[in-house]
C-alpha positions in Angstrom: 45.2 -48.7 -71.0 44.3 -51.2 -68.2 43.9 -53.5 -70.4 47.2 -53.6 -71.3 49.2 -52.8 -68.4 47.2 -55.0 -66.0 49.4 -57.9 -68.0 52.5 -56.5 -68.4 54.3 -57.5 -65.3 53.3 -61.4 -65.7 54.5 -60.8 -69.6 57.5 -59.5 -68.5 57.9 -63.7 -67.2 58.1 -64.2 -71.5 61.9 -62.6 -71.1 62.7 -66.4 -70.6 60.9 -67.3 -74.0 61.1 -64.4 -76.3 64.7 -63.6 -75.6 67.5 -63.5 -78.7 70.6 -64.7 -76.3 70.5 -68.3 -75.5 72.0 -67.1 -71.5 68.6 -65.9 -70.5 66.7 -69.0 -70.5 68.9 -70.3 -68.2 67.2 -67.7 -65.6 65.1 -69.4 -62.5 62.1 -68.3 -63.0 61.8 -66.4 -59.7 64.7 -64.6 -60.4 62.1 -62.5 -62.5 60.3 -60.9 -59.8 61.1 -57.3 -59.5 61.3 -57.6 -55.6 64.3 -60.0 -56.1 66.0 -59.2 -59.8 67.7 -56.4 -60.6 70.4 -56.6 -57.9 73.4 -57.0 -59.7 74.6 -55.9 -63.3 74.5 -59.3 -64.6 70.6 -59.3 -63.9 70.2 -55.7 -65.7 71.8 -57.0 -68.2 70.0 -59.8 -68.9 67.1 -57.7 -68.5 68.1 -55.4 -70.7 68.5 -58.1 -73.8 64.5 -58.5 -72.9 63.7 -55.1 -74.2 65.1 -55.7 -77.8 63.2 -59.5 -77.4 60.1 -57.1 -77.1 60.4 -55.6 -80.1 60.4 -58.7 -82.1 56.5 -58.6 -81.2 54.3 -59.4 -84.4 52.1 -56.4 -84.2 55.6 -54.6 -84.1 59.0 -55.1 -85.4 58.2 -58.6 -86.0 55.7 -57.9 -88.3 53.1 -55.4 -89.0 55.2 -52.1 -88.6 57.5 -53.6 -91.4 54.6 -54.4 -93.3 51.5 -51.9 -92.5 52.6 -48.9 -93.9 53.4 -50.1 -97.4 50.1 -52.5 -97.3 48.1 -49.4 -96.8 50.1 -46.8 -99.0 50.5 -47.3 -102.8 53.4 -49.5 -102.8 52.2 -53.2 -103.5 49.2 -54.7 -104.3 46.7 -57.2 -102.8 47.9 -60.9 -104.9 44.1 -62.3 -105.5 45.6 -66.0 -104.8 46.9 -65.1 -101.1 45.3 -65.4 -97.6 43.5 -61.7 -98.1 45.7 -61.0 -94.7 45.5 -57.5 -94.0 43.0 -56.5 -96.9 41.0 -54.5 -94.1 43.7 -52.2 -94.1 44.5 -52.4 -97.4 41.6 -51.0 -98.4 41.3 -48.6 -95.7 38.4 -50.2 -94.1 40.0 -50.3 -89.9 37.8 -49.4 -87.5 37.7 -49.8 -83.6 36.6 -53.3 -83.9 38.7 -53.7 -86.6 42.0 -52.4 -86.1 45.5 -52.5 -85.7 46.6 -53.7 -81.8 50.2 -52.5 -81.7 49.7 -50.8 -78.8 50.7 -54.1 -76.8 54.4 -54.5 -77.7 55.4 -51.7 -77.5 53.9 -50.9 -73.8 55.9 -54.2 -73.0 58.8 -52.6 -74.0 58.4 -49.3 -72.1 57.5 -51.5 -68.8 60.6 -53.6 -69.6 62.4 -50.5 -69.6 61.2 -48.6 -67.2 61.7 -51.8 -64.1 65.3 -51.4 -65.4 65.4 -47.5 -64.3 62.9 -48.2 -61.4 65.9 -50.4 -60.3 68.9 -48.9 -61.8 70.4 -47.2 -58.2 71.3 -51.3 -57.0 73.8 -51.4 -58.7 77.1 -48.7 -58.8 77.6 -45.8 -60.4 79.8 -45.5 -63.7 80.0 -46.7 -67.6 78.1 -49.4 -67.0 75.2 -48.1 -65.1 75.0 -45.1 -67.4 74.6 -46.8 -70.8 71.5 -49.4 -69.0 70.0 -46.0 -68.4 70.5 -44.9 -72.1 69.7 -47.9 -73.3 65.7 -47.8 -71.2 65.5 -44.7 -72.1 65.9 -44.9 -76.0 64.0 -48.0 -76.2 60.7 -46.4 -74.5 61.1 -43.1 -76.5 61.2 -45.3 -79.7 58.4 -47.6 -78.4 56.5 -44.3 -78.1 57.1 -42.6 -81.3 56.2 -45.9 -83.1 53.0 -45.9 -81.1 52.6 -42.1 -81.2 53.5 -42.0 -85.4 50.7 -45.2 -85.9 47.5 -43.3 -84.3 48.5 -39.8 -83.7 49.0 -37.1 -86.0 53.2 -36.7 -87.7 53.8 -32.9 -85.9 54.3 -31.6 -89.7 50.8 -32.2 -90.4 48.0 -29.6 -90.1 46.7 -28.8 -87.0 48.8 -31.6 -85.7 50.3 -30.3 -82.5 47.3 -29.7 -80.2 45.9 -33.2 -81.1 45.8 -36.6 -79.5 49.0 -38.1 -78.6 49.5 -41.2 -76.5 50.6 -41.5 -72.4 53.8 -41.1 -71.9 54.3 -43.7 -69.2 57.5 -43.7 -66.7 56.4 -45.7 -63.8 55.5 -49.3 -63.2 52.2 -49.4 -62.2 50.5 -52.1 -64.3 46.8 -50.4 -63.2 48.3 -47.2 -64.6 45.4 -45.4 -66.0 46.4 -42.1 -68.0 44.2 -39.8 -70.5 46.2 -38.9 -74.0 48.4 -35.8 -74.2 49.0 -33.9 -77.0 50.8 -34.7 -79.5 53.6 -32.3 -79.3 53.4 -33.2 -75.7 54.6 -36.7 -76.6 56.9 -35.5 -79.2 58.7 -33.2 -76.4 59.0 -36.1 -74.4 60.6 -38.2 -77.3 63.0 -36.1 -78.5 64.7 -34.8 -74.7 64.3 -38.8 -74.0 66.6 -39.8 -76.9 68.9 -37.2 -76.2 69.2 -37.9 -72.4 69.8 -41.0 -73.9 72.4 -40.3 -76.2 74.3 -38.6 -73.2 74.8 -41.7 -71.5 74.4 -44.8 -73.7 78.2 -46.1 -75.1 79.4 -45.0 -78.7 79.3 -49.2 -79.2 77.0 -51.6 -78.1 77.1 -53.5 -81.5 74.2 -53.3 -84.2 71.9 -55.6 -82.3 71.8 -52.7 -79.4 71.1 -49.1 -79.3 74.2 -46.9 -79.2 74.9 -43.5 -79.5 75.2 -43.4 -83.3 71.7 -45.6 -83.2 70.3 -42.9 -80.8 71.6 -40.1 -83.2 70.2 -41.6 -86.3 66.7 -41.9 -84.8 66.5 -38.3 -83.6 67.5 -37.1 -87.1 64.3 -39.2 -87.9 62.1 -37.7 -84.9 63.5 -33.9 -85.9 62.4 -34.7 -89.3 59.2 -35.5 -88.5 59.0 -32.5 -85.9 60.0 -30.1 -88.8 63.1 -29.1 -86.6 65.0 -29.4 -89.6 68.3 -28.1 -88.3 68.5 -30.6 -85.8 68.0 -33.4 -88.2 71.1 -32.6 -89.9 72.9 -32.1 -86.3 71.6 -35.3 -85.3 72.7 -36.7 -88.9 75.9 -35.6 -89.0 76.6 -37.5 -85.4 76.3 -40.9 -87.5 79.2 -42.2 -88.8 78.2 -45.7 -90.2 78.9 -45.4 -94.0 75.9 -46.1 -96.4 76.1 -49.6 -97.8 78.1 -50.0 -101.1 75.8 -51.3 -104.2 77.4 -54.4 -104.1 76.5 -54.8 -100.1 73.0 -53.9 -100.8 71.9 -57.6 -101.4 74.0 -58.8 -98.6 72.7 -56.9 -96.6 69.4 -58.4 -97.1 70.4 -62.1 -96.2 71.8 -61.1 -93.4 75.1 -62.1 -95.2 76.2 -58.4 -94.1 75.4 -55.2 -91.6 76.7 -52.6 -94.4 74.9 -49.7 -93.6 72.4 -51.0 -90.7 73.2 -48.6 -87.7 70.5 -51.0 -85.4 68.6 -53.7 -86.1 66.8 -56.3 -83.6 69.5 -59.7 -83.9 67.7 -63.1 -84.0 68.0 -66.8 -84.1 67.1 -68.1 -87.5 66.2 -71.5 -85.0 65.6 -70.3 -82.0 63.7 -67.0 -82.1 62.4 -68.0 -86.1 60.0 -64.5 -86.0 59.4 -64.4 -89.9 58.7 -60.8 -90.6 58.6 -61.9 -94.5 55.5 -63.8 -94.2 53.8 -60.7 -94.3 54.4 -60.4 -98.0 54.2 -64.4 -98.8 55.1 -68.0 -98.0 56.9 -70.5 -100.2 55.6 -74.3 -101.3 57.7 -77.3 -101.0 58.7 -76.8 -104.3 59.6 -73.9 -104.2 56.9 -71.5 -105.9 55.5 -68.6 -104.3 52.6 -68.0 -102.4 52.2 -64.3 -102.6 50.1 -61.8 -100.1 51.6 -58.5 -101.8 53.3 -58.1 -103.9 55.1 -54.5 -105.4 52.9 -52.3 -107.6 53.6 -52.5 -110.8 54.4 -49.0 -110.9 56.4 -49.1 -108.7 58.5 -52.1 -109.9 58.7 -49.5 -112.7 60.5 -47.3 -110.7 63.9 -49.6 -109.9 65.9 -49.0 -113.2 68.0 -52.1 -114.1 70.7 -49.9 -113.3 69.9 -50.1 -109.4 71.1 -52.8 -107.1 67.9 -52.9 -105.2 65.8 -54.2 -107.8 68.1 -57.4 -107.6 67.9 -57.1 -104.0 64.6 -56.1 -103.2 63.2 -57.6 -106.2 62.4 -61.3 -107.7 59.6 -62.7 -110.5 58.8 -65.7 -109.1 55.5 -68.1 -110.4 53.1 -69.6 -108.3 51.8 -73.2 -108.4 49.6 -72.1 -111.1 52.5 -70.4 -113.2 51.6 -66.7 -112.8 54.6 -64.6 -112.3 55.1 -61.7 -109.7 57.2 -59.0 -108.9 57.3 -60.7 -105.4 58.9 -58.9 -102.4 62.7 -60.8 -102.2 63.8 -58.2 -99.7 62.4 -60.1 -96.8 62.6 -63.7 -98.2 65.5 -64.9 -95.6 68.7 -65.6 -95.1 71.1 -67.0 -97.6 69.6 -70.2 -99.1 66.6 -69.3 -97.1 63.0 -68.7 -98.3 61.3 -69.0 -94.9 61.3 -65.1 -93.9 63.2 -65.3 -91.4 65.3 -61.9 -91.3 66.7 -59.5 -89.0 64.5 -56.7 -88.7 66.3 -53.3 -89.6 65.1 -50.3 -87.2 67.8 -47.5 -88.8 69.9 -47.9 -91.4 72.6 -45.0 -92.6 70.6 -44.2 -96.4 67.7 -43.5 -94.3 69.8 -40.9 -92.3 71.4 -39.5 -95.5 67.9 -39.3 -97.1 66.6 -37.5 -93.7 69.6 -34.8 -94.3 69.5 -34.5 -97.7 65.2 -33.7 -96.7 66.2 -31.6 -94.2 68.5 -29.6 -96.1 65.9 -28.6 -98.7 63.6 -27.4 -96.8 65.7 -25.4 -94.8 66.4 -23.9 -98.6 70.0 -25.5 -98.9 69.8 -27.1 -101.7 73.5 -27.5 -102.7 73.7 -29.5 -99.5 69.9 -31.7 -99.9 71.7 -32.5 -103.5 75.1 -33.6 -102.1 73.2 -35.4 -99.2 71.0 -37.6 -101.9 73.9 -38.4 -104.4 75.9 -39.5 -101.2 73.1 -42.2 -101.5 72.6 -42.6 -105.5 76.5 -43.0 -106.0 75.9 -46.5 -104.1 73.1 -47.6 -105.9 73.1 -47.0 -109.6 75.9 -48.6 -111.5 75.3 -45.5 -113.9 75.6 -43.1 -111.6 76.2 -39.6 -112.4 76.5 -36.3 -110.0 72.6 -35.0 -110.4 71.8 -31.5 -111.1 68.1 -30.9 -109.5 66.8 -28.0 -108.0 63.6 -26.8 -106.5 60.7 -29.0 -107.1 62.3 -31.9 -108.8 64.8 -31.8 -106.1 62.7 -32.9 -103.6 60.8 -35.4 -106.0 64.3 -36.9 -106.2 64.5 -36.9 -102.3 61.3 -38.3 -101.7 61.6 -40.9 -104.9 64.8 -42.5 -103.5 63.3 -42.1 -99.9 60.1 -44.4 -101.5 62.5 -47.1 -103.3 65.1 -47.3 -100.5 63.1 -47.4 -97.8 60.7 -49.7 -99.5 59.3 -52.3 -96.8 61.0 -51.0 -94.3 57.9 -49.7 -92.3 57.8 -46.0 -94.2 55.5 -44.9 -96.8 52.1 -44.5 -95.1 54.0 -42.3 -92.7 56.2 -40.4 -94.9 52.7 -39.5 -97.1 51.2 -38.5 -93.9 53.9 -36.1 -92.6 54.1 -34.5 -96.1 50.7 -33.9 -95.9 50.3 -35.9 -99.6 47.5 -38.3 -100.1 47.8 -42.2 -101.1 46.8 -42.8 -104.8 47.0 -45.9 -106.1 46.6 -47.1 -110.3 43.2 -47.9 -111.5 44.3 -50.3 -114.0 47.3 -52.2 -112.6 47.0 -56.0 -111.6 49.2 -58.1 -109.4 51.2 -60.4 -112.1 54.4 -58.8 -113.4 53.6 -57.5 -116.1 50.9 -55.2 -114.7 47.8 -57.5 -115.8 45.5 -59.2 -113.2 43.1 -57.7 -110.8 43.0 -53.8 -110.1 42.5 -52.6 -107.2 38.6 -51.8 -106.9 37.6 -48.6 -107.3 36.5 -47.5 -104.1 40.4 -48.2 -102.5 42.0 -46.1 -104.8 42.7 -43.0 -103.1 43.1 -42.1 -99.7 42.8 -38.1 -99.4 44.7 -36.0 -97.7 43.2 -35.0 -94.0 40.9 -38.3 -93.8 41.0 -39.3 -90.2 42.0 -43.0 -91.9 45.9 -41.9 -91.7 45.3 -41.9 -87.8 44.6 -45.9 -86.8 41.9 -46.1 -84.6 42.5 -46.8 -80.7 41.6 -50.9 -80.2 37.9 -51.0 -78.6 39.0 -53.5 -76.3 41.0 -50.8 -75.0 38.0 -48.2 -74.9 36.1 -50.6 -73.3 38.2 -51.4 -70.2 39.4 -47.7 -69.9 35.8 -45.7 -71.5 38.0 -42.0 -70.7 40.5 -42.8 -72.7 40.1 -40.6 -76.0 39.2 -42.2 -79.5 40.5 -40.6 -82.5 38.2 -38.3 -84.1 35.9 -39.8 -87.1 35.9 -43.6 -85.1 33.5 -42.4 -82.0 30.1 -43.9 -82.7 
């Protein structure tokens, strides 16, 4: 852990470089020491715009979060043309020495926050001092359940709770040097964070901040994955963003619209320019693709042409050599755009209706999972019709729409490993769009469920400079 906090205070100097509002590069740089900032509430709130610039980090929100998950799950498919970026993890093949260095941004974002509350009492007491604090506080709760869901056991997983977590860090120290918890240790902290949080934090900070709805909608994700199923709906039923329309749903992936997103991280297509889509491909000066991943063909099979999202989410587009994909258009950019450059979407309200609708069934309320799901179905099939499932295929439907909503959103590998399922992926299948091309080899087909490969191994960089610090089991030498 020294390894990365021994940095963070000098990174915290990359507010005047990472930031999405064009007032905080104007700051002089000394005005970013914490022995002379935070005096006023302009400063915290300056500083508080560097929390969500944090996020935008590549290993994070700016990238492989958003992309990770469905890489190593059975959503897309490794296009044989591409870079080969990320086929370690794609085939399951991460290792200490070989794996995924999140860790870093989302620290950054938990020191950021936590110099705002290490500073908070300079300035008075009121509205404005109260939703700074809610604001810290539910950014380094999320930081930590992003870090805690990537290499820690999901609580509804067996044997999950007296496992390794990760630090839960308050203070400032950058030589901070603390051993894991467990993980319902961490979780505890998370969830009474976010709802400290939600006490104080303003009902509207607009979608590019956390607010209480925001702060509502993730805890009806954190209760989900605790299995405190009743509090997922409480928590859901706090949100009051309607679920986009099914003609929003496109719009709302060029950025042409925020139907639907309760928070998302706002950038400059020019200035920030973080293209979270070039995780999936690039285009050519002409205008082909060149494809990383692309969708599985099974399932591309699974968006009827009845559902807006397969226009939205969906595009066949050739390559310089004329072979067609099912390439990834929800991430392609902004209108008239086909650089990647897209706001990255933390919580949107059909994830929220899909975490009640989950909650409800296994609570056994199935009236209620049923009228939770067709509150989202309604809005997405132009043949939509009141569904009638019950018991088993009623949470197939749940966790169906869950997969083709949610689709490259940063979900699947996680959603699998909280529902204690494995990953299996087609034998036969190839990239091009019609399902020919190269299978996936046989030895990365199937991930099973309880391999120590659904908890990402802790960086050996990090083991090295800290040796105490606990590996995850099935990675120690």
């Amino acid at each position: 852990m020294k390894n990365i906090f021994k940095t963070l205070l000098l990174v915290f100097g990359l507010l005047l470089v990472q930031s999405c509002d064009d007032e905080l590069v104007q700051l002089p740089n000394d005005s970013l020491s914490p022995s002379s900032y935070y005096t006023n509430s302009s400063e915290m709130e300056f500083a508080t715009r560097g929390i969500y610039s944090a996020f935008l980090g590549g290993s994070y929100y700016g990238g492989s979060l958003l992309s990770l998950p469905d890489i190593m799950s059975d959503n897309v498919i490794l296009a044989q043309r591409g870079r080969r970026s990320n086929q370690s993890f794609h085939e399951w093949r991460h290792s200490p020495n070989l794996a995924w260095g999140m860790l870093y941004s989302p620290y950054i974002v938990t020191n950021r926050a936590n110099l705002i509350l290490a500073n908070i009492n300079n300035i008075e007491d009121g509205t404005e001092k109260n939703n700074f604090i809610g604001e810290a506080r539910a950014a380094r709760a999320l930081a930590l359940f992003d870090m805690v869901r990537v290499y820690s056991k999901i609580p509804t997983q067996n044997g999950a709770d007296s496992s390794l977590g990760l630090p839960v860090i308050t203070g400032t120290d950058p030589n901070v040097r603390e051993l894991r918890p467990s993980v319902s240790e961490s979780y505890t902290f998370i969830k009474d964070e976010l709802e400290a949080a939600k006490a104080l934090i303003n009902s509207d900070n607009g979608v590019g901040r956390l607010n209480k709805g925001a702060v509502s909608a993730l805890l009806s994700r954190v209760y989900l994955y605790m299995g405190e199923y009743q509090n997922a709906i409480n928590a859901a039923n706090e949100v009051t963003v309607p679920i986009s329309t099914f003609s929003e749903v496109g719009q709302v992936w060029k950025d042409a619209s925020e139907a639907g997103v309760i928070f998302k991280i706002d950038q400059d297509r020019n200035l920030d320019g973080v293209n979270i889509g070039v995780e999936w491909s690039q285009s050519t000066a002409g205008g082909e693709v060149v494809p990383e991943y692309v969708l599985s063909f099974e399932l591309n099979n699974l968006y009827g042409n009845t559902d807006a999202r397969r226009s939205a989410y969906i595009a066949n587009l050739p390559d310089q050599d004329g072979q067609i994909y099912n390439a990834i258009f929800k991430m392609y950019g902004e209108t008239g755009q086909q650089n990647g450059v897209i706001d990255p979407k933390l919580v949107r309200a059909a994830e929220v209706a899909l975490n009640k609708a989950e909650a409800h069934y296994f609570l056994n309320q199935e009236p209620q999972a049923l009228a939770a799901l067709d509150a989202l179905r309604s809005n997405r099939y132009s043949d939509y019709a009141p569904g009638s499932e019950s018991g088993a295929s009623l949470i197939a439907a749940i966790q169906l729409e869950r997969r083709l909503e949610l689709f490259a959103e940063g979900h699947r590998f996680f959603d699998l490993k909280r529902w204690n399922l494995g990953v299996s992926r087609s034998a036969t299948d190839g990239e091009f769009f019609d399902g020919t091309g190269t299978p996936v080899p046989s030895a990365f087909l199937n991930l099973p469920v309880g391999s120590h490969l659904f908890q990402m191994p802790i960086p050996q960089s990090e083991i090295n400079v800290f040796p105490e610090f606990q590996q995850n089991p099935g990675y120690n030498n």
